[in-house]
C-alpha positions in Angstrom: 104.4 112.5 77.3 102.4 115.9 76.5 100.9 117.1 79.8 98.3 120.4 79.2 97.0 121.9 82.2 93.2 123.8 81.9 92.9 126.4 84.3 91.2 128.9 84.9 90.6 131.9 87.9 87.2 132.1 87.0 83.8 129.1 87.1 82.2 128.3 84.4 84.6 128.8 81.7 84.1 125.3 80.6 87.6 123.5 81.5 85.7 120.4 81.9 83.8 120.1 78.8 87.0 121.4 77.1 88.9 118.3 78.5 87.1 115.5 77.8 86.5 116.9 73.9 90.5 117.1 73.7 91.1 114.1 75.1 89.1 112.1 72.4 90.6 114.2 69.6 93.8 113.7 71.0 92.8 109.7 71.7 91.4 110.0 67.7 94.8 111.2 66.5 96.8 108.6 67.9 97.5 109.3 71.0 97.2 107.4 74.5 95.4 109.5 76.6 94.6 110.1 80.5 92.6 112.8 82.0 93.5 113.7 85.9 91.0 115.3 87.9 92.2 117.8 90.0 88.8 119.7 91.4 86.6 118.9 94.4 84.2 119.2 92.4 84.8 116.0 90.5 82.7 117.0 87.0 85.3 114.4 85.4 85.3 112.1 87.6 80.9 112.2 87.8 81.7 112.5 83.5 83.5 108.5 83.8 80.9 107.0 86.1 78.6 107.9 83.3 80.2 107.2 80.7 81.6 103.6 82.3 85.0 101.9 81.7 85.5 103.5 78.4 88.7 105.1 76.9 89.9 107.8 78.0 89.7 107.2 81.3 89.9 109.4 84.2 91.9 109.7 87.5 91.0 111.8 90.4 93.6 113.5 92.1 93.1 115.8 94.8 96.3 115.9 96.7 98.5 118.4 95.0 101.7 116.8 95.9 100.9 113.6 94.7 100.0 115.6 90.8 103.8 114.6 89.8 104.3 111.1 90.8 100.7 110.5 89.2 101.9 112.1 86.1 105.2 109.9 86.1 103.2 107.1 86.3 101.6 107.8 83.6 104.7 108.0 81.5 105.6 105.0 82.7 102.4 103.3 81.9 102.7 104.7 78.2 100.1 107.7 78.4 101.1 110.1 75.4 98.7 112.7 76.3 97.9 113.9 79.9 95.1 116.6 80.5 95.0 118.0 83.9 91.0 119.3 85.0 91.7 122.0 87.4 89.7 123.4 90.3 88.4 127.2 89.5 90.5 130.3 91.3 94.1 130.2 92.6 95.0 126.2 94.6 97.4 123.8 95.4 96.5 122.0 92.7 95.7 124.9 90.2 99.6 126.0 91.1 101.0 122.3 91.1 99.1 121.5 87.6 100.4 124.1 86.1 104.1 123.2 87.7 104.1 120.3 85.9 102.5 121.1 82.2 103.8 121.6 79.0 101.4 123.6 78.1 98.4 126.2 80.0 95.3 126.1 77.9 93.1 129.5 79.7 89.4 129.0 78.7 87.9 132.4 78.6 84.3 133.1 77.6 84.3 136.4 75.2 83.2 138.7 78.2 84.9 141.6 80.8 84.7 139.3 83.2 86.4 136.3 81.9 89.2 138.3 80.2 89.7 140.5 83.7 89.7 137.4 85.8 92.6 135.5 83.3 94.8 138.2 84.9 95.6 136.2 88.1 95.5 132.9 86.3 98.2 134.0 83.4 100.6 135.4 86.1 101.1 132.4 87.7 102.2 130.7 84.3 104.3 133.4 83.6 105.9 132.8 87.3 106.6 129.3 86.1 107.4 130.3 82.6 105.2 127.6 81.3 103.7 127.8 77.5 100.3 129.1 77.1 97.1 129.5 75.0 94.0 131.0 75.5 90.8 129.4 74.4 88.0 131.5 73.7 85.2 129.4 74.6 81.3 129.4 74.9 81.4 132.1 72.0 78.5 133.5 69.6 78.4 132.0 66.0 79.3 135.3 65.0 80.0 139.0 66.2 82.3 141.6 67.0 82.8 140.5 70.3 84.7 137.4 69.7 87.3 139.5 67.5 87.7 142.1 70.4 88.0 140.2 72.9 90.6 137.4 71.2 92.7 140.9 70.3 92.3 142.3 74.0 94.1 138.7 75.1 97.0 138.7 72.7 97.5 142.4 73.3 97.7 142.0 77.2 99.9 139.1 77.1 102.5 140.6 75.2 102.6 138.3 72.2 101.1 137.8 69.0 97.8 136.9 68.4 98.7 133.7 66.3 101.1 132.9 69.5 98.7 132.7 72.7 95.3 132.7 71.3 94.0 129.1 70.1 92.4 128.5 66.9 89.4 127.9 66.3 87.5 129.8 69.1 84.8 127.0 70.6 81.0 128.2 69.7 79.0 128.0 72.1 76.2 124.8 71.1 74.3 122.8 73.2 75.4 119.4 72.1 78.6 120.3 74.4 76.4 120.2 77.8 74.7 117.3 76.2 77.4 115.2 75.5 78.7 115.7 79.4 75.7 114.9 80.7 75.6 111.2 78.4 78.8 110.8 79.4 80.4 111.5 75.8 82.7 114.1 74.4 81.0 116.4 71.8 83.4 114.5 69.0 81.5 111.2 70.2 78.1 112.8 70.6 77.6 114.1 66.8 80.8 112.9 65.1 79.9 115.0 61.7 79.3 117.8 64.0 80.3 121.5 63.7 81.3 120.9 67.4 83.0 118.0 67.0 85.1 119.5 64.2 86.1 122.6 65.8 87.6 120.6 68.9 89.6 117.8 66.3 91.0 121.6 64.7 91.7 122.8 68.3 93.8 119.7 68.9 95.7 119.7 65.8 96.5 124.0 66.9 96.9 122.7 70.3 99.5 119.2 69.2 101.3 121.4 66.9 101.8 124.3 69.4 103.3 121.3 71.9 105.7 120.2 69.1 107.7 123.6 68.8 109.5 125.9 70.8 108.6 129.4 69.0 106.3 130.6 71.9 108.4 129.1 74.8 111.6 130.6 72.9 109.1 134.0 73.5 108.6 133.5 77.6 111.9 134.9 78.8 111.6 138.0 76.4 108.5 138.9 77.7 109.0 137.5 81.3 109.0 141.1 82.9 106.1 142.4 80.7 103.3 143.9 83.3 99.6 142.6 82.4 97.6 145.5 81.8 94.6 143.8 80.3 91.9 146.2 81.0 92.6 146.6 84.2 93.1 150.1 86.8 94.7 147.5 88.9 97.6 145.4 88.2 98.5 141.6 89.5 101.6 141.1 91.3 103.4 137.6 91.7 106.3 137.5 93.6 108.2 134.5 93.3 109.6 133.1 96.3 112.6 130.6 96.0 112.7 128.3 98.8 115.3 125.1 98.7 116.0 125.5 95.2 112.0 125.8 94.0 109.9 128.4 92.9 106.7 129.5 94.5 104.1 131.4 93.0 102.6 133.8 95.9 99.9 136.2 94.8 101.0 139.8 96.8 99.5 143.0 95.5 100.1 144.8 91.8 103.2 144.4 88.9 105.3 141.6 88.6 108.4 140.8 90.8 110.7 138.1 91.7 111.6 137.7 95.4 114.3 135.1 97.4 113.8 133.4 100.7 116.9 133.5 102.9 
């Protein structure tokens, strides 16, 4: 089983909307899919009483500790594809999502803000040397921006652009908000949609990105790169290693890996 975790440190990147549209392209190609929803907030889980008992269904989990045993029974059940919703900022269940994904998907919207605030959010995958990929969502049709910004995230992370920066960037359209609010991913909402296509292209980048090992084979050679991006200030983890596991702790500035006696 594929598990992707969507988190982001900062609101309104659109992890939610970006969910459900995977999860029917992923559904569409095949797959058996379940989205877990992670965040208080419950947009998913306020997305499946809308939308009724229709495929793919959604699970709210707000315990953190109970994210693995959920996600094993998943497996068990014959899920192929689980897509973890996350709660905004730095959690237990942001941490324990990531924990236990194959692969971070970072929505970022082509602004300061969103790229400064991915800073955080990228550290802790890092600390669990988890696979990675931005999304550059909510972008214009067109514009200098998009470009800048998609190089400023590749540049920062330390790896290629082709490697952490997903293809295609997600324009921003309001059939995406209007699909949510029906109940419907954008791929169900206008099929023959320029929406709906991009997000059947992002799962194919995203499926093929799961299926081989050149960015994870990447993670330990960059594992010490600092995180500049466009910041005075740097973001420090330091990684705590208590019976046997690994703890993300944010601390101050750099990067640095610390042991509990």
């Amino acid at each position: 089983m594929h598990t992707i975790a969507l988190v982001a440190q900062k609101g309104g990147s659109g992890k939610s909307t970006l969910a459900t549209s995977l999860a029917l392209a992923a559904r569409q190609a095949g797959h058996t899919v379940c989205l877990l929803d992670t965040d208080p907030l419950g947009t998913l889980t306020k997305w499946q009483r809308r939308r009724g008992p229709v495929a793919p269904l959604v699970e709210t989990v707000l315990n953190a500790r109970e994210i693995e045993h959920r996600l094993q029974a998943l497996q068990q059940r014959g899920v192929t594809v689980a897509i973890l919703d996350t709660p905004s900022g730095l959690s237990a269940a942001s941490t324990a999502a990531v924990r236990h994904s194959d692969l971070c998907m970072i929505p970022a919207r082509p602004s300061i803000a969103d790229i400064e605030a991915s800073a955080l959010t990228l550290s802790v995958v890092r600390a669990w040397k988890k696979r990675f990929a931005f999304v550059l969502n909510q972008t214009p049709i067109r514009g200098n921006r998009i470009g800048s910004a998609a190089t400023t995230l590749s540049d920062d992370a330390g790896f290629d652009l082709a490697d952490v920066v997903a293809k295609p960037f997600i324009v921003m359209r309001n059939d995406h908000q209007d699909a949510l609010a029906a109940g419907l991913s954008v791929g169900e909402y206008d099929p023959q949609g320029k929406s709906a296509e991009e997000m059947r292209s992002l799962w194919r980048w995203t499926e093929t990105r799961l299926n081989c090992d050149v960015v994870e084979a990447r993670i330990d050679e960059f594992a010490n790169v600092e995180f500049p991006i466009l910041l005075r200030k740097r973001v420090e983890i330091a990684v705590q290693t208590s019976a046997g596991h690994a703890v993300p702790t944010p601390t101050g500035t750099g990067l640095r890996w610390g042991a509990v006696a």
